[in-house]
GURO-472709 format. One line per field, with one value per residue (C-alpha): residue number from 0; residue in one letter; x, y, z. Coordinates in Angstrom, 3 decimals, padded with zeros to 6 digits. Last residue first. Example, Ala and Ser with C-alpha at 12.3 -4.5 7.8 and 13.67 -1.06 7.14 Angstrom:
// residues 2
nr	(1:0)
rest	(s:a)
X	(013.670:012.300)
Y	(-001.060:-004.500)
Z	(007.140:007.800)
This chain:
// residues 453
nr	(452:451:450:449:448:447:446:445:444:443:442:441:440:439:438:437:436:435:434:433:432:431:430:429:428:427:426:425:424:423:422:421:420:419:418:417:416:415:414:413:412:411:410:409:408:407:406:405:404:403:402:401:400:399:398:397:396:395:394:393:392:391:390:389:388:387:386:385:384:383:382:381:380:379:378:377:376:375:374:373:372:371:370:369:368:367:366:365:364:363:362:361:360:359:358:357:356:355:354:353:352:351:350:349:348:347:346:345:344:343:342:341:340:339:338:337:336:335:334:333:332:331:330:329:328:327:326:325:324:323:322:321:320:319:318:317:316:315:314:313:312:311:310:309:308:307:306:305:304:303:302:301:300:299:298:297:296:295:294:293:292:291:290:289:288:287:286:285:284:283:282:281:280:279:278:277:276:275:274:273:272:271:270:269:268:267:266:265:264:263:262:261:260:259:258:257:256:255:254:253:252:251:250:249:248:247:246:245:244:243:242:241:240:239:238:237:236:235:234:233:232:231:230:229:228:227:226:225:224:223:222:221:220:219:218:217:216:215:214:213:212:211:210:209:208:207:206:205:204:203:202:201:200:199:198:197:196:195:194:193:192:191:190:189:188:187:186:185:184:183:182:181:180:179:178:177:176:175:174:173:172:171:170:169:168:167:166:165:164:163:162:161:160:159:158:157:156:155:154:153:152:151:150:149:148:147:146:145:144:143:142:141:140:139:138:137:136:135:134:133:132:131:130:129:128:127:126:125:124:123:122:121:120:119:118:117:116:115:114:113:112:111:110:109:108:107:106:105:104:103:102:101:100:99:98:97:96:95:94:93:92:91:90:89:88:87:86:85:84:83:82:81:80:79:78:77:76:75:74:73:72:71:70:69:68:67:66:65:64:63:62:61:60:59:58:57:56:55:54:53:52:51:50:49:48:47:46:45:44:43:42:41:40:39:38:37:36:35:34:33:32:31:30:29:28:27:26:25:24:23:22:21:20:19:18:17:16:15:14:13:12:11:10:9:8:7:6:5:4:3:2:1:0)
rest	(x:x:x:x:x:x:x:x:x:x:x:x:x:x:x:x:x:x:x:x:x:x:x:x:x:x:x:x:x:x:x:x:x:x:x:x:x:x:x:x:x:x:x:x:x:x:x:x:x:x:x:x:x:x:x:x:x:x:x:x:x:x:x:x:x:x:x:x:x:x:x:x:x:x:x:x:x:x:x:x:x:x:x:x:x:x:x:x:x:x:x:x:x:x:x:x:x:x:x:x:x:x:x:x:x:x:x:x:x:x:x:x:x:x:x:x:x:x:x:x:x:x:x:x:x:x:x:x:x:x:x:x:x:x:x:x:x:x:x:x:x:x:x:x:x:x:x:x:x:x:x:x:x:x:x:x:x:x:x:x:x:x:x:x:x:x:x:x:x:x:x:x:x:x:x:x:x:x:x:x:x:x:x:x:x:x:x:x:x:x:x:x:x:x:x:x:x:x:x:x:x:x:x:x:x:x:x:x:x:x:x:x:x:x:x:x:x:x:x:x:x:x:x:x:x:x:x:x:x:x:x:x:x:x:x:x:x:x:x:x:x:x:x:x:x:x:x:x:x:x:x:x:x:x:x:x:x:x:x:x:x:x:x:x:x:x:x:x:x:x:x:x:x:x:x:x:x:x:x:x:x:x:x:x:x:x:x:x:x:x:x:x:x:x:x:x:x:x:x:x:x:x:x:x:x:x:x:x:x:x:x:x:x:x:x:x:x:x:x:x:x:x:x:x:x:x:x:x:x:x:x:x:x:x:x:x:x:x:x:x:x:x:x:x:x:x:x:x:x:x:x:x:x:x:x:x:x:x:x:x:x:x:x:x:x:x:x:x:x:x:x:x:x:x:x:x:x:x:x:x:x:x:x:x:x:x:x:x:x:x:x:x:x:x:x:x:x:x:x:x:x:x:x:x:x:x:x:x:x:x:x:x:x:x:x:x:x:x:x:x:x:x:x:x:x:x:x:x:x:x:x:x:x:x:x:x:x:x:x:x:x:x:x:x:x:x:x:x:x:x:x:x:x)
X	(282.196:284.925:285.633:284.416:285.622:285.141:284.918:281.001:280.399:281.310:278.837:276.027:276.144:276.254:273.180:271.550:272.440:271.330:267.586:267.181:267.626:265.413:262.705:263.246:261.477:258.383:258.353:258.182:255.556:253.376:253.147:252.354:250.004:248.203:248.486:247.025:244.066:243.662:244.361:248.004:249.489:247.679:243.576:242.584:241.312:244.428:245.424:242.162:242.753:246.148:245.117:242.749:245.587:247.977:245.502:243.955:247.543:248.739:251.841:255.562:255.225:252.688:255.053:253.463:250.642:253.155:256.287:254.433:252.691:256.307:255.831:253.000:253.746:257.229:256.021:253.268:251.085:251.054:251.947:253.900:256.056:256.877:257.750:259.503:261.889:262.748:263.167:265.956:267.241:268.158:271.372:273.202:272.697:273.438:276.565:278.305:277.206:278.786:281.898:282.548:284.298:282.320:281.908:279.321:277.368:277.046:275.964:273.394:271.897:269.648:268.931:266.635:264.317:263.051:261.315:259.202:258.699:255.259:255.458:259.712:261.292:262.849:264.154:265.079:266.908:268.550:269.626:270.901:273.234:274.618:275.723:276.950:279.035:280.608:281.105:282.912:286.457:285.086:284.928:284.682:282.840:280.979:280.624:278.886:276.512:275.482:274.777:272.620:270.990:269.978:268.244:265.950:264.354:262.914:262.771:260.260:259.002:258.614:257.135:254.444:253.382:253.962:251.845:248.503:248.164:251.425:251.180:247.623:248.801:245.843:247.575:250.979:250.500:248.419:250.592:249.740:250.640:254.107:254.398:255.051:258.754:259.876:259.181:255.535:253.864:253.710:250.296:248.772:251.098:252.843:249.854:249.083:252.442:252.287:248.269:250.139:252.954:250.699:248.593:251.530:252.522:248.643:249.635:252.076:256.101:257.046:259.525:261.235:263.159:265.702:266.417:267.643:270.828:271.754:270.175:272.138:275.228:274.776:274.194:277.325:279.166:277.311:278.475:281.933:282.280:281.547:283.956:286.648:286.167:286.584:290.103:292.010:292.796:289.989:287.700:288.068:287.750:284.869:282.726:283.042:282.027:279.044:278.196:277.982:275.692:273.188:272.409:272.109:267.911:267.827:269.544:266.104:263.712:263.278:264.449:264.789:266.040:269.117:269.998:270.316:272.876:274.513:275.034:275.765:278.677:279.483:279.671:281.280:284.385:286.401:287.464:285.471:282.131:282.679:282.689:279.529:277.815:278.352:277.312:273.926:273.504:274.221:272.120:269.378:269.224:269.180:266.166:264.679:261.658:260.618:259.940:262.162:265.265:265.787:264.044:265.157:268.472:268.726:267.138:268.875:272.626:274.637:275.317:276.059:277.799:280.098:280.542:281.999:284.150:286.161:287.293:287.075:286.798:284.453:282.540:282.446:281.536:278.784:276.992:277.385:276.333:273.191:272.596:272.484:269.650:267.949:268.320:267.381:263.924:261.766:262.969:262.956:259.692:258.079:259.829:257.882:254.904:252.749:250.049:247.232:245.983:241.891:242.411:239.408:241.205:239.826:239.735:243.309:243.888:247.647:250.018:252.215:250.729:248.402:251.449:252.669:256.091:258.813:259.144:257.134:259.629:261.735:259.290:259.228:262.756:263.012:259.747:260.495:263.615:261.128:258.784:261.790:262.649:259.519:258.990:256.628:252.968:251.598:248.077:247.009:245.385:247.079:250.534:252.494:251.572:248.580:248.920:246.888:250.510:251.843:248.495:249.652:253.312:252.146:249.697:252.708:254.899:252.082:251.594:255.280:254.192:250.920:251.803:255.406:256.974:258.722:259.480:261.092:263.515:264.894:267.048:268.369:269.213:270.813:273.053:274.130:275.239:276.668:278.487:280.092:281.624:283.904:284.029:285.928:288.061:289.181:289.866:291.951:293.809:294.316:295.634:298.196:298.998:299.515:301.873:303.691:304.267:305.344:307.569:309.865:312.274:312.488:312.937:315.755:317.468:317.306:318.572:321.766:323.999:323.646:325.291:324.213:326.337)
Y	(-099.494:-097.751:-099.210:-097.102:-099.489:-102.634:-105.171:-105.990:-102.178:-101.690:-104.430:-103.638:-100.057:-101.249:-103.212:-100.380:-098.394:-100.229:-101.292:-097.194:-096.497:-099.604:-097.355:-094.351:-094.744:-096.355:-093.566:-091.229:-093.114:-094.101:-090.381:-088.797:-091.220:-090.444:-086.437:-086.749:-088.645:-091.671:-092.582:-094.143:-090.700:-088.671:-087.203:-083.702:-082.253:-081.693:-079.320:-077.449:-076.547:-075.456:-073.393:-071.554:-070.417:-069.456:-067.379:-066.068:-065.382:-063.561:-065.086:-062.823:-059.254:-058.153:-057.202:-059.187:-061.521:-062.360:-062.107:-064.632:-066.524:-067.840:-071.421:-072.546:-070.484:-071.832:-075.456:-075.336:-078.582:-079.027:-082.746:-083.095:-080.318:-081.590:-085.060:-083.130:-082.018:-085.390:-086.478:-084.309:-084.070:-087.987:-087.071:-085.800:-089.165:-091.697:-089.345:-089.452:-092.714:-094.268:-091.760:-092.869:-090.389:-091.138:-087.554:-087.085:-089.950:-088.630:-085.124:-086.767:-089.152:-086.592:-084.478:-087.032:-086.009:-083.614:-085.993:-087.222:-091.006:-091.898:-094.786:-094.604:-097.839:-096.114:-093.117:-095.261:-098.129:-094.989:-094.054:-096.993:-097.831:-094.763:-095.072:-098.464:-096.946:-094.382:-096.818:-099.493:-098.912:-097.719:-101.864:-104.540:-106.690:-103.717:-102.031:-105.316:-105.515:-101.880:-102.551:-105.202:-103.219:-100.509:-102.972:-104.509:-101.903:-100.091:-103.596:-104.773:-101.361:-102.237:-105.961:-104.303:-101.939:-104.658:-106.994:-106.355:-103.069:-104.044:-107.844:-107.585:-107.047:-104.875:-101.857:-103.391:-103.074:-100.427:-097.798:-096.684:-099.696:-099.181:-096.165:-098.291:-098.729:-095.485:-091.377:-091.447:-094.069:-096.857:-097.758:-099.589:-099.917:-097.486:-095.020:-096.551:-096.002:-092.021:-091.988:-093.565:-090.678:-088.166:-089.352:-089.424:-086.151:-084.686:-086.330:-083.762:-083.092:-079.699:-079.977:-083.351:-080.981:-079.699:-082.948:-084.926:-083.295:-084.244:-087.713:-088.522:-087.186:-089.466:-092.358:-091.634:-091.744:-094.940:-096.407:-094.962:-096.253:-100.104:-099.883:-098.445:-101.809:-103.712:-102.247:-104.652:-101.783:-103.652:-103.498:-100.060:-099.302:-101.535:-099.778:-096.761:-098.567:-099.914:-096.628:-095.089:-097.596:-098.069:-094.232:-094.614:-095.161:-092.746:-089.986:-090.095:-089.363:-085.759:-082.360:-083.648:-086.816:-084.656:-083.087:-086.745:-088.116:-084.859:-085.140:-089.021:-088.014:-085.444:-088.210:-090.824:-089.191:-091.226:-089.388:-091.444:-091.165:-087.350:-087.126:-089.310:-087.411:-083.814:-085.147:-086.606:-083.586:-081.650:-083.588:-082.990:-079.291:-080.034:-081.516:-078.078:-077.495:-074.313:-074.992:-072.383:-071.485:-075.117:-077.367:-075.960:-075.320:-078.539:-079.807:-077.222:-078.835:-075.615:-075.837:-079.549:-080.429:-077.270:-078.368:-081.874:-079.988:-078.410:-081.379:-082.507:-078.990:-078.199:-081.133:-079.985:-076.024:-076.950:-079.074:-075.454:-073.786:-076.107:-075.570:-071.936:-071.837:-074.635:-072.274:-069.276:-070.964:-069.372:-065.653:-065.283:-066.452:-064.723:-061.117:-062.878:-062.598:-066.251:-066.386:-068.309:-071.548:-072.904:-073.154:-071.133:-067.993:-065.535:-062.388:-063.129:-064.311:-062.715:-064.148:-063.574:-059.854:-060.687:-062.064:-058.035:-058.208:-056.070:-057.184:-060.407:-061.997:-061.943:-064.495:-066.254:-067.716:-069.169:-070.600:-071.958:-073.688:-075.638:-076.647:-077.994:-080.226:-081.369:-083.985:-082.862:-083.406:-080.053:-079.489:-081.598:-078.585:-079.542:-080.786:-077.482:-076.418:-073.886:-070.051:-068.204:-066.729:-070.279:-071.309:-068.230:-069.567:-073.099:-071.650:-069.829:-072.630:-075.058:-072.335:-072.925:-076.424:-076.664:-072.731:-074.420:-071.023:-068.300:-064.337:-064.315:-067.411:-067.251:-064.024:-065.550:-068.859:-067.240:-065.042:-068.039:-070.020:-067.331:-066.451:-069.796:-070.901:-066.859:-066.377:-069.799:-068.997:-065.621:-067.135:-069.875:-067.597:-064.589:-067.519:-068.511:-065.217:-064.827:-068.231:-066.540:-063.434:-065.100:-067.103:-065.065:-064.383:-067.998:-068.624:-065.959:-067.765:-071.468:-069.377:-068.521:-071.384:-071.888:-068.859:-066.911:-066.862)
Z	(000.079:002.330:005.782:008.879:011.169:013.036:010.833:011.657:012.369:008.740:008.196:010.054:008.651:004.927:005.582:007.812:005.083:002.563:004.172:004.662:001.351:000.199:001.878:-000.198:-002.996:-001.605:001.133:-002.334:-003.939:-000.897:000.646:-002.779:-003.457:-000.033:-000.307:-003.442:-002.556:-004.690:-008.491:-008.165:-009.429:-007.146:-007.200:-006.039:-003.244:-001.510:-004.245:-004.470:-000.582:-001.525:-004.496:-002.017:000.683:-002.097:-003.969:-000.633:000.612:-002.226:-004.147:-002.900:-001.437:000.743:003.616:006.440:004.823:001.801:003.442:006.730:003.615:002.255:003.126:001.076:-002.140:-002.486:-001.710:-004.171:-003.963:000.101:001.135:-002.443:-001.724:001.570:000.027:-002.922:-000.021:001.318:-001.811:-002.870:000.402:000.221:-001.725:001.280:003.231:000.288:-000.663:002.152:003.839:000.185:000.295:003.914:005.981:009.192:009.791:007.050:008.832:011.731:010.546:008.183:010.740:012.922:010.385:008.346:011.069:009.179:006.070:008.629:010.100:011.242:013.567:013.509:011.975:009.232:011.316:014.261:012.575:009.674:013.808:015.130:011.548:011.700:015.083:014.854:011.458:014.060:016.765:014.953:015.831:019.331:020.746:018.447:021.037:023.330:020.086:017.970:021.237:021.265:016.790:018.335:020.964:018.081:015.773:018.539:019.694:016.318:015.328:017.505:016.782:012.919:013.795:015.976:012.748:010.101:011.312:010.582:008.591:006.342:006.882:005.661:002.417:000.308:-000.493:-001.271:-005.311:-005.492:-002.666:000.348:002.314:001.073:003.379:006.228:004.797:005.934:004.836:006.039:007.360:010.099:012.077:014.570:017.689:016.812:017.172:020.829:021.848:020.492:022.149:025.561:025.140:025.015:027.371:030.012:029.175:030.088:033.689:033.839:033.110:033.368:036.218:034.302:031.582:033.978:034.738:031.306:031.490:034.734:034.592:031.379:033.230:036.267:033.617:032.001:035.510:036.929:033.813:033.444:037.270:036.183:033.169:035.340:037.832:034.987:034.427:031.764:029.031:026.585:029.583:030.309:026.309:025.950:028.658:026.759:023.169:024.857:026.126:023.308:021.395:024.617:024.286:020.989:021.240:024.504:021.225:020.075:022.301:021.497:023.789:026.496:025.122:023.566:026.896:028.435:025.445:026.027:029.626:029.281:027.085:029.065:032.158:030.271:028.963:027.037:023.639:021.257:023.794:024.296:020.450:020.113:022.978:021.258:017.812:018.993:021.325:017.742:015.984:018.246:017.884:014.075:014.800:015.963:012.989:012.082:008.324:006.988:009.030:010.476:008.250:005.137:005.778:006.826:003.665:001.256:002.386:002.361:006.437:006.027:003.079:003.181:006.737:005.356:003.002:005.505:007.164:010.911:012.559:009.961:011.410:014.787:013.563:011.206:013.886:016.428:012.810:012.674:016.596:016.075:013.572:015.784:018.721:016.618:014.590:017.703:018.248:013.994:014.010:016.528:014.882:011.742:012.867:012.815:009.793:011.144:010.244:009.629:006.165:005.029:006.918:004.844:007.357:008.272:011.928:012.634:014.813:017.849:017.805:020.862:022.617:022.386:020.520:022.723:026.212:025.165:023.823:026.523:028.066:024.704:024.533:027.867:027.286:024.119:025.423:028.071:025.530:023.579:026.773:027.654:024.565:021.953:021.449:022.270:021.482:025.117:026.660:030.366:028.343:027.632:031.703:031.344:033.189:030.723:029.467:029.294:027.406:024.513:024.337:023.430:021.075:019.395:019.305:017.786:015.217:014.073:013.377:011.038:009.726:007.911:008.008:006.212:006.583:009.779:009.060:005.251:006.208:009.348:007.500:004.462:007.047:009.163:005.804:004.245:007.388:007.873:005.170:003.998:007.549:008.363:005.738:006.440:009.992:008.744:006.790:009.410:011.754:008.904:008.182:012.213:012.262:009.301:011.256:014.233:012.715:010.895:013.009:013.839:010.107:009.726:012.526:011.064:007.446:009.503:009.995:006.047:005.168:002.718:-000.670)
């Protein structure tokens, strides 16, 4: 019989071995999530594109080259910050893809879009390709299954690799500054919260939300004086990161952002509760043309400085679900609200650990993806013309290029244009969505928790 005194010492000899299995494990792992994802991305991105946005990038590159600012030809409408990124990207760029090369003009170009290369494309969709593994990689480090949800969800991969799009760039400033904020540090927080705005004004919106819950945790402890300093420290870091971007501001910004205030003023549409006006039985309230737009940024204000309030009372217990709750505010509340920046909830609210956030925000790419199929007829078709102009595989781009303009032609399920009925049915649909979860948001935040439904 062994003796008992020496199965202690067998263990300790063993320990290094079974710490490197476990090592080897994790690793193996890790590999086996996050290489499928990167390698379905970078295999989607240089042969796909949404031609209405990824052309913006290349026209932005081509007026950097004649020496324009992104604002001085007013055909970029996004904040600083992601013109900024492009630059750095594009410069290099140029060492091996010729800026005439950027995109091709095919002889029938009846839609008025060009066909972007797909080395361009690839160099462009990176940092969001990136940013959804750097998302991948903070919730992974919460629970495996919540990266699964992410970096296999077909909206995000959709948006990043396909469509062009760099929400999930946000989401991960959004992530960043909600960590930082749960583990006390002001200044990164404020340094994420900044980096994000750059880039789009979102994360300003939850900028009050963090801070609240920071401010609560000196005053909680009795140190009033601490709360003051985290201020003056998270705003330092929002300055920081919100800098770099400031050089390329111009007085073509500024009528950007009047024509953006001037839109909310009038109108709401898209993927929110705007979208009712499109359909027969809302078409003719005035409250939706009259009212409805000012009452929706009212709102859009509003809505976030409450949930701040419920944090500075119930302190970081109910930061998560205050999050949650600011953004569906911002996404349903938005002027024209797009079936992208869904992204910039769905990380949050996978990390909250509530089934019902769980499954309401991964089940919304369904219509969030017919919504782009409905804007264009044949999704498939639509965003594959780089492989089909490029290596003439896939639907021809004459077919593809003509059965779209057919498609918009034609008449939707309530008996106007397509693209209309399309936009009032599915924004129909999903606009008591967004009325749950800020209900369910309010009150989780309310207890002070992420309590289960």
């Amino acid at each position: 019989m062994m003796e008992r005194g020496r199965v202690p010492a067998l263990k300790a000899k063993n320990l290094p071995r079974v710490l490197r299995t476990r090592d080897q494990d994790h690793l193996a792992i890790a590999l086996a999530v996050f290489l499928p994802a990167a390698l379905i991305r970078l295999a989607l991105a240089p042969l796909t594109a949404w031609p209405n946005d990824t052309y913006t990038w290349v026209r932005l590159g081509w007026d950097a080259l004649a020496g324009y600012g992104p604002y001085d030809r007013l055909g970029f409408s996004y904040p600083p910050g992601w013109a900024a990124v492009l630059a750095l990207l594009l410069w290099p760029l140029l060492l091996v893809l010729p800026p005439d090369r950027w995109a091709l003009f095919p002889s029938m170009n009846i839609s008025g879009l060009p066909v972007v290369h797909p080395l361009f494309l690839l160099v462009t969709k990176l940092p969001a390709i990136l940013a959804d593994l750097g998302v991948g990689w903070l919730l992974y480090r919460q629970a495996r299954g919540l990266a699964l949800l992410w970096l296999f969800n077909p909206l995000v991969v959709f948006v990043s690799a396909i469509q062009g799009q760099y929400d999930s760039f946000v989401s991960l400033t959004i992530l960043l500054s909600l960590a930082a904020a749960l583990g006390g540090s002001a200044f990164l927080s404020g340094l994420a919260c900044g980096i994000g705005t750059a880039l789009k004004f979102v994360p300003l919106h939850i900028g009050p939300v963090m801070l609240a819950a920071l401010v609560h945790q000196n005053v909680r402890v009795g140190v009033p004086r601490r709360a003051i300093a985290q201020t003056l420290s998270w705003g330092l870091g929002g300055i920081i990161g919100l800098a770099p971007a400031l050089v390329l501001l111009s007085p073509g910004f500024w009528i950007v952002v009047t024509a953006r205030l001037d839109l909310a003023i009038t109108s709401s549409d898209g993927l929110n509760l705007g979208a009712l006006r499109r359909t027969p039985w809302a078409a003719d309230w005035r409250f939706w043309t009259d009212w409805y737009p000012s009452l929706s940024q009212a709102l859009l204000v509003f809505i976030p400085l409450l949930f701040a309030l419920i944090v500075l009372w119930r302190g970081e217990g109910a930061l998560i679900p205050a999050v949650v709750g600011s953004l569906t505010a911002i996404i349903a509340f938005q002027p024209v609200t797009q079936p992208q920046y869904l992204l910039w909830v769905i990380p949050v609210a996978l990390l909250s650990g509530s089934r019902f956030y769980i499954v309401t925000v991964t089940a919304l790419a369904m219509p969030a993806l017919l919504f782009y199929e409905g804007l264009v007829g044949n999704l498939l078709a639509y965003v594959s013309q780089p492989l089909s102009m490029y290596l003439e595989r896939g639907y021809a781009y004459e077919g593809t290029v003509t059965r779209y303009l057919e498609y918009v032609q034609g008449t939707g399920v309530f008996g106007g244009p397509v693209v209309s009925d399309t936009i009032g049915l599915i924004g129909s649909l999903v606009a008591p969505v967004w009325i749950a979860l800020l209900l369910v948001s309010l009150w989780k935040a309310l207890r002070g928790g992420p309590q289960e439904c």
